[in-house]
C-alpha positions in Angstrom: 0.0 0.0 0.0 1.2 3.6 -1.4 1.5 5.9 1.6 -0.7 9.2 0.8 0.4 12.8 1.7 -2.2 14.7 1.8 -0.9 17.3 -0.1 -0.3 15.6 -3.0 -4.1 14.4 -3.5 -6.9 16.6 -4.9 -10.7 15.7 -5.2 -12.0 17.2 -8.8 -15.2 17.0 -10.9 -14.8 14.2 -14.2 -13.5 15.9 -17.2 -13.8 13.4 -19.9 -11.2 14.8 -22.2 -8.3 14.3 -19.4 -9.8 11.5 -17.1 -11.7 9.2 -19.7 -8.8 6.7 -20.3 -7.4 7.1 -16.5 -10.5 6.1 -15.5 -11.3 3.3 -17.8 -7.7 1.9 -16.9 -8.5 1.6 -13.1 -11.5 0.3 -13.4 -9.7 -3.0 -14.7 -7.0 -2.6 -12.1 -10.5 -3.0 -9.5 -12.5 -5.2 -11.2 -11.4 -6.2 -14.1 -12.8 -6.8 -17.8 -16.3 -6.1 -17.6 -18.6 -8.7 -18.1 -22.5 -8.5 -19.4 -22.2 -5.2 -21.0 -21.5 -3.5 -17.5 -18.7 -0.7 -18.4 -18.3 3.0 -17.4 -19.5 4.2 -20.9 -22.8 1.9 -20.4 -22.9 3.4 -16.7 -22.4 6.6 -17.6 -24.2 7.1 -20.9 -26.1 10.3 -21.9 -29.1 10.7 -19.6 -32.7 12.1 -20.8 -32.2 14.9 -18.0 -28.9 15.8 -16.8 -25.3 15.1 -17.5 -24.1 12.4 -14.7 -22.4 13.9 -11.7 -18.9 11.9 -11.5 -15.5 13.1 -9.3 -11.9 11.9 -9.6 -9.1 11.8 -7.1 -5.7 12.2 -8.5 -2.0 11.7 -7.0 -0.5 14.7 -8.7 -1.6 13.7 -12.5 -3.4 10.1 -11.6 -6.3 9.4 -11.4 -6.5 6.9 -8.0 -9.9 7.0 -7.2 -13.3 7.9 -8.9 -17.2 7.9 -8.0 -20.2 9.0 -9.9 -24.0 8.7 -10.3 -26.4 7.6 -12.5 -29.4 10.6 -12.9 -32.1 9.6 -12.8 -36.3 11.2 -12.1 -38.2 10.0 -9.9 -42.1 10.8 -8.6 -42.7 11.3 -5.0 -46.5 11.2 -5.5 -46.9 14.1 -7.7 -43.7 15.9 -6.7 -40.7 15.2 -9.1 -37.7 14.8 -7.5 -33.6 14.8 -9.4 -32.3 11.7 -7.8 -28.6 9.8 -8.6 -28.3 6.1 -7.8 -24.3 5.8 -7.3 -22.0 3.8 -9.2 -18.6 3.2 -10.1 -17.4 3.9 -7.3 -13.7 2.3 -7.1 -10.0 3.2 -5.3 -6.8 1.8 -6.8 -5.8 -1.2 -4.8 -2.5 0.2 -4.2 -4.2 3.2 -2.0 -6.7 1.4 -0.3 -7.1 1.8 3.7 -6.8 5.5 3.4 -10.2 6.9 3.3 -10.1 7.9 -0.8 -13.7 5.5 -1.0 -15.6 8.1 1.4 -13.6 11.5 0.5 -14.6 10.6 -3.3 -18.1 9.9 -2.1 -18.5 13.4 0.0 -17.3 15.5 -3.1 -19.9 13.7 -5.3 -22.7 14.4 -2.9 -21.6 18.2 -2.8 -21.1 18.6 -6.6 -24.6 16.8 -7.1 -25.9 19.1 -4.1 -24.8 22.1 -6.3 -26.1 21.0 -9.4 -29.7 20.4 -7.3 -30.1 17.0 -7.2 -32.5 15.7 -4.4 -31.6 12.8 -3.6 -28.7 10.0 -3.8 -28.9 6.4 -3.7 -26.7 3.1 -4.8 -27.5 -0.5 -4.3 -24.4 -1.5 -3.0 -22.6 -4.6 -2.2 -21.6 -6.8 0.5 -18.3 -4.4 0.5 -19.4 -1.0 0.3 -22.5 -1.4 2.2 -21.1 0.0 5.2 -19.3 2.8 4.3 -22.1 3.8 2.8 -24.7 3.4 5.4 -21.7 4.7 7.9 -19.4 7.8 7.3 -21.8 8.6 4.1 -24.4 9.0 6.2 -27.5 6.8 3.6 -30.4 5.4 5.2 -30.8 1.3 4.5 -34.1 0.5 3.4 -34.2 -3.2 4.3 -35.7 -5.7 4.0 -34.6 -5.6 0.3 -37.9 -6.3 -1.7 -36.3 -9.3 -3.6 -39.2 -12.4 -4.5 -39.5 -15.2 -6.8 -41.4 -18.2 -7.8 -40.3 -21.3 -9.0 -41.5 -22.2 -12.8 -41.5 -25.7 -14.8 -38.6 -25.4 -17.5 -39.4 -27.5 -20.6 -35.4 -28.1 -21.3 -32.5 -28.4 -18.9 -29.8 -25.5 -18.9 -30.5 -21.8 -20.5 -31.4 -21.3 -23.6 -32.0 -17.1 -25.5 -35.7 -16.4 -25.2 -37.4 -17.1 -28.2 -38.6 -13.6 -30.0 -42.2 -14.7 -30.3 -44.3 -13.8 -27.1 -47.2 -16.5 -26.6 -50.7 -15.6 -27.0 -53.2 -14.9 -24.4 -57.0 -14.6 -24.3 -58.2 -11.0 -24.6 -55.0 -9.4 -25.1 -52.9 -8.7 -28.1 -49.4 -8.9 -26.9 -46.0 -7.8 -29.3 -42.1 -7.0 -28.9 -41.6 -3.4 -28.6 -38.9 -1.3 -28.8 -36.6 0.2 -25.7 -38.2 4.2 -26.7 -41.8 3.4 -28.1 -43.9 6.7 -27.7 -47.0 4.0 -26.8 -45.1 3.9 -23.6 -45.6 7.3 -22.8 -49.5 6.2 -22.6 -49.1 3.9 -19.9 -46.8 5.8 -17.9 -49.0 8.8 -18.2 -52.3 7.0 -17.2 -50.3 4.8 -14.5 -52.1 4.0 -10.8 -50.8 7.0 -8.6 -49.6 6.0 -5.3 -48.2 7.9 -2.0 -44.5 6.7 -2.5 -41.2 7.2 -4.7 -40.9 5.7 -8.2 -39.2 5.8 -10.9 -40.3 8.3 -14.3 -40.8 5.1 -16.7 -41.7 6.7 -19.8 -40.5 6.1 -23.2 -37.7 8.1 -23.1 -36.4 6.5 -19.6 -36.9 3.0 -21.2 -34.4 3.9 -24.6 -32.0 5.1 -22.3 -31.8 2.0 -19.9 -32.7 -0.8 -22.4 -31.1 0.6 -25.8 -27.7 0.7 -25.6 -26.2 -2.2 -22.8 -24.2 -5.0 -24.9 -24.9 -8.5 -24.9 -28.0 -7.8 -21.9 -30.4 -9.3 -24.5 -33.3 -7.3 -23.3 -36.9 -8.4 -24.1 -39.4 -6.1 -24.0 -43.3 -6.5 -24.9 -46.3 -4.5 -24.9 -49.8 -5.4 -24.2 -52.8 -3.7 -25.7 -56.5 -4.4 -25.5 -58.7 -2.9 -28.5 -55.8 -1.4 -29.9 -54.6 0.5 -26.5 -51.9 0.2 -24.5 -52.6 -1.4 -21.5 -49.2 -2.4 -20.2 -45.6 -3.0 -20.9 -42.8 -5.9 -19.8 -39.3 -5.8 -19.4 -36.9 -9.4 -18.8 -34.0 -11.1 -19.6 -32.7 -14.8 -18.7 -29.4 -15.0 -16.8 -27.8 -18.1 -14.5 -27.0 -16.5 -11.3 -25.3 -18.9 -8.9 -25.4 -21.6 -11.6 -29.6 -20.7 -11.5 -31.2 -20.3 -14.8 -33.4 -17.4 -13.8 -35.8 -15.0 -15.6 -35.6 -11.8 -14.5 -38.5 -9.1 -14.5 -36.5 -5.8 -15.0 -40.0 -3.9 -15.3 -43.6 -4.3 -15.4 -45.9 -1.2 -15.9 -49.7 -0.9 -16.4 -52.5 1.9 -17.0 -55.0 2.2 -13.7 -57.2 0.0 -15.6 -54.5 -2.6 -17.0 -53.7 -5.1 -14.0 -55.5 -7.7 -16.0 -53.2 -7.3 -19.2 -49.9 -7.0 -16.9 -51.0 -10.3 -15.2 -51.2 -11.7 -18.8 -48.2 -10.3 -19.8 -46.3 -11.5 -17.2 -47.6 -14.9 -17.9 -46.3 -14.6 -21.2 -43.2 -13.6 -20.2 -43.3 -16.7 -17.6 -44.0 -18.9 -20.6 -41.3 -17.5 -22.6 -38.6 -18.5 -19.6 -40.2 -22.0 -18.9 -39.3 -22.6 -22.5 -35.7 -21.2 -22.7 -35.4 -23.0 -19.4 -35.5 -21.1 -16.8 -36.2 -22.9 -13.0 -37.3 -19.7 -11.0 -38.6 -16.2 -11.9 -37.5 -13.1 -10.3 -38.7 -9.6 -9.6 -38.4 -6.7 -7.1 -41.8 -6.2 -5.0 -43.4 -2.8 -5.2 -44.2 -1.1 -1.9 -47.8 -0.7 -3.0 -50.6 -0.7 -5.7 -52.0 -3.0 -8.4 -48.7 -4.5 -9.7 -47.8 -5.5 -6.3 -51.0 -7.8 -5.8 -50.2 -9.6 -9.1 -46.8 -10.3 -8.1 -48.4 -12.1 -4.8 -51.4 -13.1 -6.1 -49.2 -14.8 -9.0 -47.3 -16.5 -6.4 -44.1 -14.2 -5.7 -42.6 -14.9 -2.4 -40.3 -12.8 -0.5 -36.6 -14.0 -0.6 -35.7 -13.7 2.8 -32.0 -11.7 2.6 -29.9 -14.9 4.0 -30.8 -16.7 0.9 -29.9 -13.6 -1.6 -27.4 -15.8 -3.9 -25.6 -12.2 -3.6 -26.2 -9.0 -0.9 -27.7 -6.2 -2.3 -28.4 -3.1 -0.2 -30.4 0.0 -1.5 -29.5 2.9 1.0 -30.5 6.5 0.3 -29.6 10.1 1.9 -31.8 13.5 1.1 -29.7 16.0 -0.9 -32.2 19.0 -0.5 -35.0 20.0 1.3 -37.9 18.6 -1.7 -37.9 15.4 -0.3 -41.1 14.5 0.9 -42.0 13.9 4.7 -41.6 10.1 3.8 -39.9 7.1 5.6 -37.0 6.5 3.5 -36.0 3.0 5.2 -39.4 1.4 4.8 -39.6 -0.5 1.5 -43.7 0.2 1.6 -42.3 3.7 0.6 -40.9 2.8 -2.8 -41.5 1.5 -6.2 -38.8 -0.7 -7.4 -38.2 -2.7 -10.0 -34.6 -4.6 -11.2 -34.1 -1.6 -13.6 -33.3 0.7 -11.0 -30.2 -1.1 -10.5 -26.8 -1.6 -12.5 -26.4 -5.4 -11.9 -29.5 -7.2 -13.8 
């Protein structure tokens, strides 16, 4: 381990024109090659709203540590709020011990304080959880809504989901593309709740589905008599050697529960038949989509099984934030797209 003066270290914001390659070079000192599509340009792409907040530390000219956030809207019932889930946060493994992991974390939270963002969030892992729930001063909202329910592959081992959706009664159900205006209908006619969510419109769903290599997103759209009643987002992936369909997003209008429980069936179908064993989703704190999640059978994952630990924490930025309990999962509306790792 490099011993730090503290003179010689400086927290800055990102510039890409002198940090870009610095950066890209220490993330595969930390982790390594990326795998699934998971790199800083798919982390940090353009955002519909704002430019993503990101800060540097540098020995003299080198960049040694580095932590940013993805932007991101969200509705707190009908207030919007700016919000950054945190990611890429990393420390060169020869400076590690030193404190460079929270310093880098406190300038971000100023810059995106400045730039007036609300809120900051991160789903971190079993090794960051605590520094951020500690000295960074986020909230855990636990327990972590993860459930599941096991399905009836019709093959052993994972195959790619076939790109034909099957049929259900009453609905018409076809693929759509990440950015389809028809989205816009559903988000905009959505059931309102009390909580925090997510904005997923059209342009939210181009930015998170559009552009991530080898993710193989699906995504399909149910209408009944020609209107848009709801819309699906999964993709198959073995997680500790599990062949498991993942539910990234489900959306409905206030009167669409019954087309998002057939399009979830669909989707359901779709895994059994690429050969998936269980299927998995993230349980909304409250309203329609929540009941067809239990009412299908979705069970609650209880956080000593998680296969890996996920922790959402959160901290208010500004004073917008609504008069809400930030660590009760009843508060919020999440789904697998609000995280990096799926």
């Amino acid at each position: 381990m490099a011993n730090l003066p503290a003179s010689a270290v400086s927290a800055q914001t990102y510039r890409p024109d002198r940090d870009r390659d610095q950066v890209e070079q220490l993330w595969l000192r930390v982790f390594g090659r990326a795998k699934g599509g998971q790199t800083p340009a798919w982390l940090f792409r353009p955002a519909p709203m704002i430019e993503a907040p990101r800060v540097v530390i540098r020995e003299f000219d080198q960049v040694i540590a580095h932590a940013g956030a993805m932007p991101v809207r969200l509705m707190a019932g009908e207030q919007p709020l700016l919000a950054g889930w945190s990611v890429g946060a990393m420390t060169d493994p020869h400076f590690r011990g030193q404190g460079l992991f929270v310093r880098a974390g406190q300038a971000l939270y100023q810059q995106m304080t400045e730039q007036g963002f609300d809120l900051v969030g991160g789903f971190s892992n079993a090794q960051s959880a605590s520094l951020h729930t500690g000295p960074l001063q986020r909230t855990p909202v636990r327990p972590f809504p993860w459930c599941a329910r096991p399905l009836l592959p019709r093959r052993a081992g994972l195959r790619p989901l076939a790109a034909t959706w099957p049929r259900q009664v009453g609905v018409e159900i076809s693929t759509v593309a990440p950015g389809d205006p028809r989205l816009d209908a559903i988000w905009r006619n959505r059931p309102r709740g009390p909580g925090i969510a997510t904005v997923r419109d059209a342009a939210w769903s181009g930015w998170r589905y559009q552009d991530r290599p080898d993710a193989d997103y699906r995504l399909a759209l149910a209408s009944v008599g020609g209107v848009p009643a709801a819309w699906i987002a999964v993709r198959a992936l073995t997680v500790a050697r599990v062949p498991a369909l993942f539910v990234l997003d489900l959306q409905c209008t206030a009167q669409g529960a019954q087309a998002a429980a057939q399009l979830l069936r669909s989707a359901e179908q779709l895994a059994s038949a690429a050969g998936c064993v269980l299927s998995s989703a993230l349980l909304p704190g409250w309203g329609p989509l929540r009941r067809i999640l239990r009412w299908k059978g979705y069970l609650p994952v209880p956080e000593r099984l998680h296969p890996q630990k996920i922790l959402l924490s959160v901290r208010a930025l500004g004073p917008r934030v609504p008069q809400v309990d930030l660590a009760d999962p009843r508060s919020w509306w999440l789904a697998w797209s609000d995280t990096d790792v799926v």
